[in-house]
LUMROLO-968773 format. One record per residue: residue number from 1; residue in three letters; x, y, z of N, C-alpha, C, CB in turn. Coordinates in nm, 3 decimals, decimal comma. Glycine has a CB too. Example, Ala and Ser with C-alpha at 12.3 -4.5 7.8 and 13.67 -1.06 7.14 Angstrom:
! residues 2
<site seq="1" type="ALA" n_c1="1,319" n_c2="-0,569" n_c3="0,780" ca_c1="1,230" ca_c2="-0,450" ca_c3="0,780" c_c1="1,320" c_c2="-0,330" c_c3="0,780" cb_c1="1,131" cb_c2="-0,447" cb_c3="0,905"/>
<site seq="2" type="SER" n_c1="1,285" n_c2="-0,225" n_c3="0,708" ca_c1="1,367" ca_c2="-0,106" ca_c3="0,714" c_c1="1,290" c_c2="0,003" c_c3="0,787" cb_c1="1,408" cb_c2="-0,060" cb_c3="0,572"/>
This chain:
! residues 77
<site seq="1" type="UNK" n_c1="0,683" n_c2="1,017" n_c3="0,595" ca_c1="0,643" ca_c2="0,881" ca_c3="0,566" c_c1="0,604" c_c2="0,874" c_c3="0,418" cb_c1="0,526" cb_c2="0,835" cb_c3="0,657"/>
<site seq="2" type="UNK" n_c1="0,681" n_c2="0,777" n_c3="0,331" ca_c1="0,584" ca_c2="0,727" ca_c3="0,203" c_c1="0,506" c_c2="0,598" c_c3="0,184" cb_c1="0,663" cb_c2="0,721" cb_c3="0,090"/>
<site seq="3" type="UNK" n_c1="0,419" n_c2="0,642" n_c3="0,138" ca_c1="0,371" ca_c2="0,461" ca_c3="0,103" c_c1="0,338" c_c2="0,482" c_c3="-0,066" cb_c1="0,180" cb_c2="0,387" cb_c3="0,215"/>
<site seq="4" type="UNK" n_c1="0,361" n_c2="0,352" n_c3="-0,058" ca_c1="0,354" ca_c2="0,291" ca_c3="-0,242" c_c1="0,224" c_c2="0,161" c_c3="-0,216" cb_c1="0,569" cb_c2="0,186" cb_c3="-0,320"/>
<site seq="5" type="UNK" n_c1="0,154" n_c2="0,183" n_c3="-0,360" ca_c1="0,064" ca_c2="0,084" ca_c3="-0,331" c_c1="0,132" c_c2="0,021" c_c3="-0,453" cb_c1="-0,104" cb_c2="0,114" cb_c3="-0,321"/>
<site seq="6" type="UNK" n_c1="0,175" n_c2="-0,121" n_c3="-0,457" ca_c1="0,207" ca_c2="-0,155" ca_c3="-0,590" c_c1="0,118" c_c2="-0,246" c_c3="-0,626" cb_c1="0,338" cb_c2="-0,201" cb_c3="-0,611"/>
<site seq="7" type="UNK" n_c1="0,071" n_c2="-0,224" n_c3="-0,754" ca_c1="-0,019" ca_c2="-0,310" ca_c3="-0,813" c_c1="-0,044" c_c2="-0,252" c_c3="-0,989" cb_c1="-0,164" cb_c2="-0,307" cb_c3="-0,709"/>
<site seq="8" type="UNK" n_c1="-0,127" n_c2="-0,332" n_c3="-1,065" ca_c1="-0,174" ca_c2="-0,264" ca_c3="-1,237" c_c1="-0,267" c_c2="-0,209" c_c3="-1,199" cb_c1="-0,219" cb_c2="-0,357" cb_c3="-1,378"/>
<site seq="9" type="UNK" n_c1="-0,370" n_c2="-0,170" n_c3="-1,121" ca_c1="-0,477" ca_c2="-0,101" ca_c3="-1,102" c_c1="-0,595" c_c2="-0,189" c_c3="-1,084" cb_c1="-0,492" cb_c2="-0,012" cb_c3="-1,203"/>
<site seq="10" type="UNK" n_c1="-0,584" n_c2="-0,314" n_c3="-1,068" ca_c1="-0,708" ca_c2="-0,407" ca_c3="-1,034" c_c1="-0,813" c_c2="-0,359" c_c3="-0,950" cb_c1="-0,667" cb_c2="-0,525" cb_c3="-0,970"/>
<site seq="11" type="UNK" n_c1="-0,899" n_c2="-0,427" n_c3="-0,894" ca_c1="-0,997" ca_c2="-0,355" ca_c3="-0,810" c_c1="-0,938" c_c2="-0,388" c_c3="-0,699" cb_c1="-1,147" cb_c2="-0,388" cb_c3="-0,817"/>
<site seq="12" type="UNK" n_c1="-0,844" n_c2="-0,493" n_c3="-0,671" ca_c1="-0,815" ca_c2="-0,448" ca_c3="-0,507" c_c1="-0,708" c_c2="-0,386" c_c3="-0,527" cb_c1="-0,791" cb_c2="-0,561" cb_c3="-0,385"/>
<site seq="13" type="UNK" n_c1="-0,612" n_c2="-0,315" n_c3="-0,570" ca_c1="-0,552" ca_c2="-0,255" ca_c3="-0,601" c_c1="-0,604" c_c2="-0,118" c_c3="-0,571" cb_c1="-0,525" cb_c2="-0,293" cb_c3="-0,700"/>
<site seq="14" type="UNK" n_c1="-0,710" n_c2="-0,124" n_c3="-0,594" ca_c1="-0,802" ca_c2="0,032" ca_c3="-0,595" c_c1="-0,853" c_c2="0,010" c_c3="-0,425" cb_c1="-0,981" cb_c2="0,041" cb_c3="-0,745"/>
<site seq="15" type="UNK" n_c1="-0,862" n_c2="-0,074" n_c3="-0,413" ca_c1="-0,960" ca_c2="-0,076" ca_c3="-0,298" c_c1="-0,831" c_c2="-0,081" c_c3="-0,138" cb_c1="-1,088" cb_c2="-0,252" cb_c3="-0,324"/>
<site seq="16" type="UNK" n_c1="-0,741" n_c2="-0,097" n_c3="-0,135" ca_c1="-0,605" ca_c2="-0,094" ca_c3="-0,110" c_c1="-0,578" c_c2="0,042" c_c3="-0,085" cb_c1="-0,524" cb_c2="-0,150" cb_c3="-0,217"/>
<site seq="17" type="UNK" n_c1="-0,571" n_c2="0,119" n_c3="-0,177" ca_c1="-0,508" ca_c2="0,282" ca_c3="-0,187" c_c1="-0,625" c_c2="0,341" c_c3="-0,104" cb_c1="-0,492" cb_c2="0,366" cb_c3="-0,369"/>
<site seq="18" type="UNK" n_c1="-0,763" n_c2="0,304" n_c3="-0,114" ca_c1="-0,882" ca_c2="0,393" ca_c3="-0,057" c_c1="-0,860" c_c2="0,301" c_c3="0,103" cb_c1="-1,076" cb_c2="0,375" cb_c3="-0,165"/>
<site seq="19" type="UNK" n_c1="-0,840" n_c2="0,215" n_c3="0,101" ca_c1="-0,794" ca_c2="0,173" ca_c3="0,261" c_c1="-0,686" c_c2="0,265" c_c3="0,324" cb_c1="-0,724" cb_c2="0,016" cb_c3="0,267"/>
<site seq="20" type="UNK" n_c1="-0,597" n_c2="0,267" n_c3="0,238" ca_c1="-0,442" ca_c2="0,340" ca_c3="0,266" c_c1="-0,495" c_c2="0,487" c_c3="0,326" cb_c1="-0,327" cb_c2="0,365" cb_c3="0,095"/>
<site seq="21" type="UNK" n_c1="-0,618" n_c2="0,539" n_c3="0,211" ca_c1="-0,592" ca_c2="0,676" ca_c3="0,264" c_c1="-0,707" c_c2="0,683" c_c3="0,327" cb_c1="-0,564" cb_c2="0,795" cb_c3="0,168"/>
<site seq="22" type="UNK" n_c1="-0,793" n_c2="0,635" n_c3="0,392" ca_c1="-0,900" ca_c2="0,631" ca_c3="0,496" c_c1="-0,790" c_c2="0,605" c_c3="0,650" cb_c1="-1,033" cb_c2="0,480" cb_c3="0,454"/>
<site seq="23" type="UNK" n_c1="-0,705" n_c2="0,551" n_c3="0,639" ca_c1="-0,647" ca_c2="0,473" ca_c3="0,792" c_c1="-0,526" c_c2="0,627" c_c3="0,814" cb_c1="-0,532" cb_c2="0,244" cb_c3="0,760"/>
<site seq="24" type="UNK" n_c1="-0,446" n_c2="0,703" n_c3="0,671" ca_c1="-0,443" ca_c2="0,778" ca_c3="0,718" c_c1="-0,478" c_c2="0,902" c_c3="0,808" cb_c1="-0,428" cb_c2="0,764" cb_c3="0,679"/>
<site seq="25" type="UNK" n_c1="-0,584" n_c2="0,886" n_c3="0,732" ca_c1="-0,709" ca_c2="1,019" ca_c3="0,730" c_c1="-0,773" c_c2="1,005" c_c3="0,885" cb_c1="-0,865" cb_c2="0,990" cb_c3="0,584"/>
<site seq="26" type="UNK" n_c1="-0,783" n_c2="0,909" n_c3="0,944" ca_c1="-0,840" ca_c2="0,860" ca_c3="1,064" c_c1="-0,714" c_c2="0,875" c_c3="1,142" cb_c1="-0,908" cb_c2="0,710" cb_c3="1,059"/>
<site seq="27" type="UNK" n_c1="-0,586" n_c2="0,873" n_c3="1,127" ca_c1="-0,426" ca_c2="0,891" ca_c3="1,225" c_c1="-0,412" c_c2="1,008" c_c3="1,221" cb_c1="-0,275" cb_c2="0,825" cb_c3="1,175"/>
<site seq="28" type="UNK" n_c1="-0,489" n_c2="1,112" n_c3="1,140" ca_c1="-0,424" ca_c2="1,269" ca_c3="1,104" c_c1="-0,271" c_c2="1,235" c_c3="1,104" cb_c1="-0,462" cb_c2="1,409" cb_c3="1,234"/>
<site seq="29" type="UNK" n_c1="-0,237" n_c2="1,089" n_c3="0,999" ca_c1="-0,099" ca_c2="1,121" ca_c3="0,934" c_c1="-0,092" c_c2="1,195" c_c3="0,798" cb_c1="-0,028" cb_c2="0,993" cb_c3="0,912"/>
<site seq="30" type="UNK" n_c1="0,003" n_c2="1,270" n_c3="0,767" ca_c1="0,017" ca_c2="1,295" ca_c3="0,664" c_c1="0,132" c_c2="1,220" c_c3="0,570" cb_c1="0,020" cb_c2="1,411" cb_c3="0,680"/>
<site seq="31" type="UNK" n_c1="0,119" n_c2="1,156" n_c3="0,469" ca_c1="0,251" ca_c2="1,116" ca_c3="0,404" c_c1="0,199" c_c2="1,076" c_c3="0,235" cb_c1="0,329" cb_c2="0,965" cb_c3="0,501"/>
<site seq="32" type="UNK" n_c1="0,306" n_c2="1,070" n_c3="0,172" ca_c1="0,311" ca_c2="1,117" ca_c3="0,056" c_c1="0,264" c_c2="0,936" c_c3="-0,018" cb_c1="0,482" cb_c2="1,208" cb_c3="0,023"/>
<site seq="33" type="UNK" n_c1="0,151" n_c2="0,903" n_c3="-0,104" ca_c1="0,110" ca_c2="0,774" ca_c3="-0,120" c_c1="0,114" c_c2="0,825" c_c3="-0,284" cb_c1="-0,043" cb_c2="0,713" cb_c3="-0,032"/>
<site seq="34" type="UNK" n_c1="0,211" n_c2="0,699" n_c3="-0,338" ca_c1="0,212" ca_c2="0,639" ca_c3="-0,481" c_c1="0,154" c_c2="0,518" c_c3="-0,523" cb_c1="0,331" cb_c2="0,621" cb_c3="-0,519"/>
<site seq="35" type="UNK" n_c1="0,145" n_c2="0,519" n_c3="-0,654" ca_c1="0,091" ca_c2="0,407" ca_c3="-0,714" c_c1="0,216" c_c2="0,355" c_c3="-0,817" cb_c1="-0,056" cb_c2="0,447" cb_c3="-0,791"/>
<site seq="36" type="UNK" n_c1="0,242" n_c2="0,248" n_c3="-0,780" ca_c1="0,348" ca_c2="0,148" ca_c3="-0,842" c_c1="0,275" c_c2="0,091" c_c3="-0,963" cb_c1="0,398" cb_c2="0,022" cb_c3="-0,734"/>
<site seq="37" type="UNK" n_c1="0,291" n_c2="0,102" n_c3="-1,086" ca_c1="0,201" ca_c2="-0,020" ca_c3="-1,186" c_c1="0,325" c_c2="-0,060" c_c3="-1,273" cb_c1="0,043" cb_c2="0,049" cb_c3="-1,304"/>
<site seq="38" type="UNK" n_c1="0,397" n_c2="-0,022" n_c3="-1,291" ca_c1="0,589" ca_c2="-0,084" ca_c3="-1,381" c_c1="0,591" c_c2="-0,211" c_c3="-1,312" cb_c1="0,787" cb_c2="0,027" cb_c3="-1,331"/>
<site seq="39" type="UNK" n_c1="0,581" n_c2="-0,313" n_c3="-1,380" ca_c1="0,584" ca_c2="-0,443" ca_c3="-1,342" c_c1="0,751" c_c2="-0,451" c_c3="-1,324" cb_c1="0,509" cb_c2="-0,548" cb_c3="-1,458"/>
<site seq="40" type="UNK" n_c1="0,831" n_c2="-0,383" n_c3="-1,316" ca_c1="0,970" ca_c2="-0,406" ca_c3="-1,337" c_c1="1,032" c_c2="-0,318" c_c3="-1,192" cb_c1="1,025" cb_c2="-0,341" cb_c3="-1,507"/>
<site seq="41" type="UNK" n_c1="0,987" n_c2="-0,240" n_c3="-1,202" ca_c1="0,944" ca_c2="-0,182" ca_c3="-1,059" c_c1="0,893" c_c2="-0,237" c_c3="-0,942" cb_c1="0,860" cb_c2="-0,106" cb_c3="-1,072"/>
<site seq="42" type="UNK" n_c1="0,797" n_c2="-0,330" n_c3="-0,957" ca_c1="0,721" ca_c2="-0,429" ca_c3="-0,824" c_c1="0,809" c_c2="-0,534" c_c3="-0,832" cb_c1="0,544" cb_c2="-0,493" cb_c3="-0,841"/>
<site seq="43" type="UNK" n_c1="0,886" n_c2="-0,607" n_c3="-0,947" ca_c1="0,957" ca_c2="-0,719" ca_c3="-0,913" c_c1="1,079" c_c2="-0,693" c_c3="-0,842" cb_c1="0,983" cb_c2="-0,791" cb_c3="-1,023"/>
<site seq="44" type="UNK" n_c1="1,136" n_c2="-0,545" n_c3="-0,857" ca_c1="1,231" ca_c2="-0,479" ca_c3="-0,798" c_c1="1,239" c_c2="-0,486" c_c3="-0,631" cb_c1="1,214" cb_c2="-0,346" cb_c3="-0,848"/>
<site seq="45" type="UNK" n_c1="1,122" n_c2="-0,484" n_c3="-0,581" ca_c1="1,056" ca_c2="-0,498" ca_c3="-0,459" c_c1="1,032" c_c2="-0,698" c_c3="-0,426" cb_c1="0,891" cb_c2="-0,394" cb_c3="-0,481"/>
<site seq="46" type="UNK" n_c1="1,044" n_c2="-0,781" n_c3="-0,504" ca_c1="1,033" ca_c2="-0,874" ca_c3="-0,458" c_c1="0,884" c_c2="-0,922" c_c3="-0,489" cb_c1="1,077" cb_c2="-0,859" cb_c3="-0,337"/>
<site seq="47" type="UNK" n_c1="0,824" n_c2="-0,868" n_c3="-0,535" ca_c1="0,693" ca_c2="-0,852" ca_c3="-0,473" c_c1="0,628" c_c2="-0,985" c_c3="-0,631" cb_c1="0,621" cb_c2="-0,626" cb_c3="-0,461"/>
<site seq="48" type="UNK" n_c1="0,570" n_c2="-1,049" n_c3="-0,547" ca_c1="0,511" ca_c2="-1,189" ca_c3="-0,688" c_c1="0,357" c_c2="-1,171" c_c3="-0,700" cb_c1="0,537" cb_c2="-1,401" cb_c3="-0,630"/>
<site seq="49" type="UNK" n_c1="0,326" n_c2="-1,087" n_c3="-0,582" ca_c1="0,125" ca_c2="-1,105" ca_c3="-0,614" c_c1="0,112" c_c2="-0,967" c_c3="-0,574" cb_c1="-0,004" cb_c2="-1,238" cb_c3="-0,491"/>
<site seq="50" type="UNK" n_c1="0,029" n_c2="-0,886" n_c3="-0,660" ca_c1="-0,048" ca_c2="-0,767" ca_c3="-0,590" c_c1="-0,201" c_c2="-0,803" c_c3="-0,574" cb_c1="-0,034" cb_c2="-0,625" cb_c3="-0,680"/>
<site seq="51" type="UNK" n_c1="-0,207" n_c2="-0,690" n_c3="-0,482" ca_c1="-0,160" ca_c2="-0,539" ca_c3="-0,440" c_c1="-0,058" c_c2="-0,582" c_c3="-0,323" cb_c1="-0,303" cb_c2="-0,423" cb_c3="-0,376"/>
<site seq="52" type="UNK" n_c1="0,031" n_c2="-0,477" n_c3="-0,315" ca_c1="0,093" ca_c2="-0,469" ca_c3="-0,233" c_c1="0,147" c_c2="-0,343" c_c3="-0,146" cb_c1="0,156" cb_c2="-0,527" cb_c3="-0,277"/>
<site seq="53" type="UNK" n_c1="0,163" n_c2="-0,350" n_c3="-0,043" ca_c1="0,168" ca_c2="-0,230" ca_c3="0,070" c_c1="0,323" c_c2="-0,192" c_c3="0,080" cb_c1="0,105" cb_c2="-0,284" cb_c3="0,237"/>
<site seq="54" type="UNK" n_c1="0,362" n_c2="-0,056" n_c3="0,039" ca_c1="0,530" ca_c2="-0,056" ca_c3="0,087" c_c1="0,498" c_c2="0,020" c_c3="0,162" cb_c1="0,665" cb_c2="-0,014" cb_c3="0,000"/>
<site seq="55" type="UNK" n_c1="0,582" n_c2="0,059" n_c3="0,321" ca_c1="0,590" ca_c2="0,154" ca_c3="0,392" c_c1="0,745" c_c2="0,187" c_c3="0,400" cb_c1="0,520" cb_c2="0,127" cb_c3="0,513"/>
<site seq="56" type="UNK" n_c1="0,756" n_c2="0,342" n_c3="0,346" ca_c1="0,910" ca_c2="0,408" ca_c3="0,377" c_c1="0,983" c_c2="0,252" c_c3="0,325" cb_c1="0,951" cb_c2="0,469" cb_c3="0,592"/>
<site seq="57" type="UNK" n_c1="0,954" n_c2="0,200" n_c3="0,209" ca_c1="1,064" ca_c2="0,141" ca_c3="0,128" c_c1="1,038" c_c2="0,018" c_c3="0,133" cb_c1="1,201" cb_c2="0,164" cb_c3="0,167"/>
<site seq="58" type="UNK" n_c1="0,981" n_c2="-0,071" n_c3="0,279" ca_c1="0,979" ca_c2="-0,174" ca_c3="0,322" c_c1="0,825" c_c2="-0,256" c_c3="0,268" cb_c1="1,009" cb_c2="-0,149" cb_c3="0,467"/>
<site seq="59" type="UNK" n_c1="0,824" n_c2="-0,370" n_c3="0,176" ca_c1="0,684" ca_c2="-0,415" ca_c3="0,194" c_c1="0,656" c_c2="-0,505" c_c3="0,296" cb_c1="0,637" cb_c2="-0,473" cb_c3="0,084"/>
<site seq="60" type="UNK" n_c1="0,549" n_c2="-0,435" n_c3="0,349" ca_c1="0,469" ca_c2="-0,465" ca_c3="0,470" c_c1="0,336" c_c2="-0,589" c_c3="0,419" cb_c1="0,400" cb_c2="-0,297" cb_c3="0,534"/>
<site seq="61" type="UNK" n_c1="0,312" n_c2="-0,625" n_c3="0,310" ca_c1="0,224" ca_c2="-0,664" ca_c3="0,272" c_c1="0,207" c_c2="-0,691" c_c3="0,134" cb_c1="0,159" cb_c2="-0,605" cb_c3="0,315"/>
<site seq="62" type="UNK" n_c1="0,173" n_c2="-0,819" n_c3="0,073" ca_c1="0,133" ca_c2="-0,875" ca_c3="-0,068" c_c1="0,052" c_c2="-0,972" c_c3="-0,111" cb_c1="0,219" cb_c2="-0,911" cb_c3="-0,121"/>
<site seq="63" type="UNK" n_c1="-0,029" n_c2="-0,943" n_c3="-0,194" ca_c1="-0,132" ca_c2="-1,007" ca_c3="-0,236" c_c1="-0,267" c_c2="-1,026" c_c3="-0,201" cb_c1="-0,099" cb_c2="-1,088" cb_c3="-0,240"/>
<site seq="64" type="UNK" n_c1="-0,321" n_c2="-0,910" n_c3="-0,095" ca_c1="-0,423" ca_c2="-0,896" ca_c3="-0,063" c_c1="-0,419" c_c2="-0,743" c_c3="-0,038" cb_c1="-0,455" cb_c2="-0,986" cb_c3="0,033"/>
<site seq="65" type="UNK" n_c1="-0,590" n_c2="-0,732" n_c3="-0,014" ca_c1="-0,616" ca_c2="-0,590" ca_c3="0,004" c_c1="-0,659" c_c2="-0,546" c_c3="0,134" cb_c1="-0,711" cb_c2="-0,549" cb_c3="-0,084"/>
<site seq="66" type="UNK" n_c1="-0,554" n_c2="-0,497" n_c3="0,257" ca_c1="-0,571" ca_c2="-0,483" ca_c3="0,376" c_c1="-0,692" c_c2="-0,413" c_c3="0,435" cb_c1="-0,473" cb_c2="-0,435" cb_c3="0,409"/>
<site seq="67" type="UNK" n_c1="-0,750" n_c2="-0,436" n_c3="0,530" ca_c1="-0,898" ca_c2="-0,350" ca_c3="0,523" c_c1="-0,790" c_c2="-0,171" c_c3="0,615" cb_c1="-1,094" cb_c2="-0,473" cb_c3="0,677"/>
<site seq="68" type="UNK" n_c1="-0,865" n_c2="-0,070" n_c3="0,657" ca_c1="-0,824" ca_c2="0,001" ca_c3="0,696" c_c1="-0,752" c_c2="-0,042" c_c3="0,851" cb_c1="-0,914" cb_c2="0,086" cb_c3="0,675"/>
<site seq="69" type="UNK" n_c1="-0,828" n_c2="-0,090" n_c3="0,906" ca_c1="-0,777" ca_c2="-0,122" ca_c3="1,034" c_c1="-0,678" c_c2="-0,178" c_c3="1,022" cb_c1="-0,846" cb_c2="-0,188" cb_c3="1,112"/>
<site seq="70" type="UNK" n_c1="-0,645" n_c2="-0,284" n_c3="0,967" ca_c1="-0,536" ca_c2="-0,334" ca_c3="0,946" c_c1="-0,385" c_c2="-0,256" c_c3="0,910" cb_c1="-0,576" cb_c2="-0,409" cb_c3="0,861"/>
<site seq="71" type="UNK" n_c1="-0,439" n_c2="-0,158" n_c3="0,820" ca_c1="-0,350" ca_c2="-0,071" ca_c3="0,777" c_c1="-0,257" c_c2="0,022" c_c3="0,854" cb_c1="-0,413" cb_c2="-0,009" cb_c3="0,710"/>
<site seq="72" type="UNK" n_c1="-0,417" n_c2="0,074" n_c3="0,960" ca_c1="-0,406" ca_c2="0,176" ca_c3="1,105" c_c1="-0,270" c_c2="0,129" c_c3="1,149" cb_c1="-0,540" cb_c2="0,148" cb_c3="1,247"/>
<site seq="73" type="UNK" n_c1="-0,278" n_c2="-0,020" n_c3="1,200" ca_c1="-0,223" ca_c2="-0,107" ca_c3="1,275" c_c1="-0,066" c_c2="-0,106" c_c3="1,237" cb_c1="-0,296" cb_c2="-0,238" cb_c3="1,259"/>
<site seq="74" type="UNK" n_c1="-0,048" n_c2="-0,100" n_c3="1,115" ca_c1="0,086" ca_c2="-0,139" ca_c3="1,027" c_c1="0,152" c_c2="0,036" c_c3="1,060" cb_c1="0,043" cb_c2="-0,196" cb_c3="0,807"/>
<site seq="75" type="UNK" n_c1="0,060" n_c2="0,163" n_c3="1,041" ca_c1="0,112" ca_c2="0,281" ca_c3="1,027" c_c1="0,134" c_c2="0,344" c_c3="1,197" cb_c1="0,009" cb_c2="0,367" cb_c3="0,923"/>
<site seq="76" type="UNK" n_c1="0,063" n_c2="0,240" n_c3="1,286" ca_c1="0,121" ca_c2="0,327" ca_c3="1,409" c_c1="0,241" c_c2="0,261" c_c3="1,439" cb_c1="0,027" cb_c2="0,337" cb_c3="1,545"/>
<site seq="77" type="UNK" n_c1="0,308" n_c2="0,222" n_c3="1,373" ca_c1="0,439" ca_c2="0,132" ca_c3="1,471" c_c1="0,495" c_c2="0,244" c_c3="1,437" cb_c1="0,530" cb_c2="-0,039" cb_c3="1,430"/>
């Protein structure tokens, strides 16, 4: 599994990635999490507001900062 957090590093941006890896950390998933900040790169993705959530390629989520549960929710499918 990868996930990408795309965003410039804002605070939910930050607060996003520490969701990301708390909801892992609670699934005992392991998978490999990047940080997207190339604005040319996130538009590549479609993506018009961060933060945003990619899972394995797909964004699952934009413009807000998912709490963990939410996240849980998105990574057990």
């Amino acid at each position: 599994m990868r996930i990408e957090i795309l965003g410039m590093g804002c605070p939910k941006c930050r607060q996003l990635t520490a969701n990301a890896e708390l909801a892992m950390k609670e699934l005992n998933i392991r998978a490999e999490i990047s940080k997207v900040t190339d604005i040319g790169k996130i538009t590549e993705y479609g993506v018009m507001m961060t933060p945003a959530l990619v899972i394995d390629g797909k964004v699952v989520s934009s413009g807000k900062a998912l709490t963990k549960d939410d996240i849980k929710k998105l990574l057990a499918k």
